[in-house]
N, C-alpha and C positions, 0 to 999 in steps of 0.2 A: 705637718710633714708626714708623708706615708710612710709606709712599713716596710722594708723589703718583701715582708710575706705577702705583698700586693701585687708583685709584679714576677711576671715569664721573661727571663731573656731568651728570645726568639734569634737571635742575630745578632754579627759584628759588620759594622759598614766597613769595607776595605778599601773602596776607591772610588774617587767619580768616574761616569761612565757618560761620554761623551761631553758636549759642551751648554745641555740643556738644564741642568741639576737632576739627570739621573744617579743613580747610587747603587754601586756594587755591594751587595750584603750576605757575608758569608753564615749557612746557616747551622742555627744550634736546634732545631725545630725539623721533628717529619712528618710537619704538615704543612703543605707547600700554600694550602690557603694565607698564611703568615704572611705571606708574600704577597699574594697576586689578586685576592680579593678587595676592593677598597675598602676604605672604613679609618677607624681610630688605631695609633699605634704612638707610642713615643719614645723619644731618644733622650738616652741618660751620655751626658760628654763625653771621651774619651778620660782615662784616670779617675772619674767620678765615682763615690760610690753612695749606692742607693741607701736612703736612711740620713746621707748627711747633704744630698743633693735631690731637688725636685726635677723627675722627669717632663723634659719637654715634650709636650701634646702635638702631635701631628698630624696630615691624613692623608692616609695611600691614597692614591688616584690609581695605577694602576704597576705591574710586575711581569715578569717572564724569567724564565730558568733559565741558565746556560748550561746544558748537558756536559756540556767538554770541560769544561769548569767547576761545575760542583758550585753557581754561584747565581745571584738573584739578584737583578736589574730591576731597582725598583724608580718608583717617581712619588713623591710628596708632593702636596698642592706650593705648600712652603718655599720649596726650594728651587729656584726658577733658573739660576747660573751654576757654570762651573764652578766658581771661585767658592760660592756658598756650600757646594758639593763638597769642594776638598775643603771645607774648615769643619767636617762633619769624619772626617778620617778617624778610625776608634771608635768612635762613636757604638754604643750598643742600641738595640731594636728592642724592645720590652710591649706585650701586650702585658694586659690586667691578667692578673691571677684568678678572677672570677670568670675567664672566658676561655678556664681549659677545657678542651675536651674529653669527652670520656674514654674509656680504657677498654680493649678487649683483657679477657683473662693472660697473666702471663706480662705483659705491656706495664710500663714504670715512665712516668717522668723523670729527665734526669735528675732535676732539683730533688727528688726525694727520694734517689739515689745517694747524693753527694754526703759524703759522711759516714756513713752508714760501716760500720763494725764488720770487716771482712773474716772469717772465723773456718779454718780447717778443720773437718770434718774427722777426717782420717789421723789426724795428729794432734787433736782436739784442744786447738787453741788461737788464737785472735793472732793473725798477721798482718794486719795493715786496718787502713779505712779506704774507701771509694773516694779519691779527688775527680776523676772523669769518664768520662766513656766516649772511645775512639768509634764513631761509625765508619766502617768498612764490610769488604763482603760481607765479613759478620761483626757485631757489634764485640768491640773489647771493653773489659772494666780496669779503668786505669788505679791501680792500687798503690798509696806509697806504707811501704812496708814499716810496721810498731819499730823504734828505735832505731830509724834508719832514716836514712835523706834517699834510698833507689826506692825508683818503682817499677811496679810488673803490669804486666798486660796479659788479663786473665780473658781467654773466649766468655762471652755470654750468653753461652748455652746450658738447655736444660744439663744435658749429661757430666759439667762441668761446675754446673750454679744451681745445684735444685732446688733452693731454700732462699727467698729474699723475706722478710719479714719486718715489713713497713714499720710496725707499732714496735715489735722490739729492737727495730735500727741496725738490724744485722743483716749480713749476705753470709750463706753456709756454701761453702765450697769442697766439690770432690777433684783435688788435682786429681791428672794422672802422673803417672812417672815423669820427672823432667823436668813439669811445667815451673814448681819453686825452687828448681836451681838459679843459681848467678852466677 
């Protein structure tokens, strides 16, 4: 059985796309190759989770973006009907963990992101940990805040996040006025 630390989820399949076994797969990846290059990919079930389930082995054939959607039509050799399509609904997209790419400076995978000790700078104390990151015009860090069930949505920018710090698990944050009210 693999390890979760073997695998990227790159992608949520959302729907079939036409009547061929295309597949709509919303993406967790900004790298569009994930999509539309062929090659090896696999899918972990819907509700499954890695560790107590073997990803099924796959192989893109081919992909295109949908701009207006924010979503990616892809095609598996596999998957040849509709019907196969929709029993793939949830479904996640995982490449190998050994086929990340590299990083300019500044640039994070989310996975080593997630966790990772959120800590005020100015008020010099731990408020939350990192469950996600919203891509939009600018990337947000979704925080659920120490001792609380809410969470915040912090910009992921230098002047707001100047400190991430992989090996000691921490993000150092400079609110401005405002941003940690509720």
């Amino acid at each position: 059985m693999s390890s979760p630390d073997d695998w990227l989820e790159v992608g949520k399949i959302v729907a079939p796309q036409g009547l061929r076994g295309e597949l709509r797969v919303y993406p967790d990846s900004d790298f569009p190759e994930r999509f539309m290059e062929p090659g090896q990919r696999w899918l972990l079930p819907a509700g499954a989770q890695l560790g107590k389930v073997e990803p099924r082995e796959v192989r893109l054939v081919s992909g295109r973006y949908l701009n207006k959607q924010n979503l990616y039509v892809v095609k598996f050799a596999e998957i040849s009907d509709r019907t196969s399509a929709e029993n793939l609904r949830g479904a996640k997209l995982l490449v190998s963990a050994a086929s990340r790419p590299p990083l300019e400076e500044g640039e994070y995978h989310l996975m080593d992101l997630m966790g990772l000790a959120v800590f005020d700078r100015v008020q010099q104390a731990t408020i939350g940990e990192v469950i996600g990151l919203a891509a939009a015009a600018q990337d947000l860090l979704e925080v659920k805040l120490t001792d609380s069930e809410q969470v915040l949505w912090i910009p992921f920018v230098d002047e707001i996040v100047p400190m991430v710090d992989l090996v000691a698990r921490r993000v150092e944050i400079e609110p401005p006025p405002g941003l940690l009210e509720l």
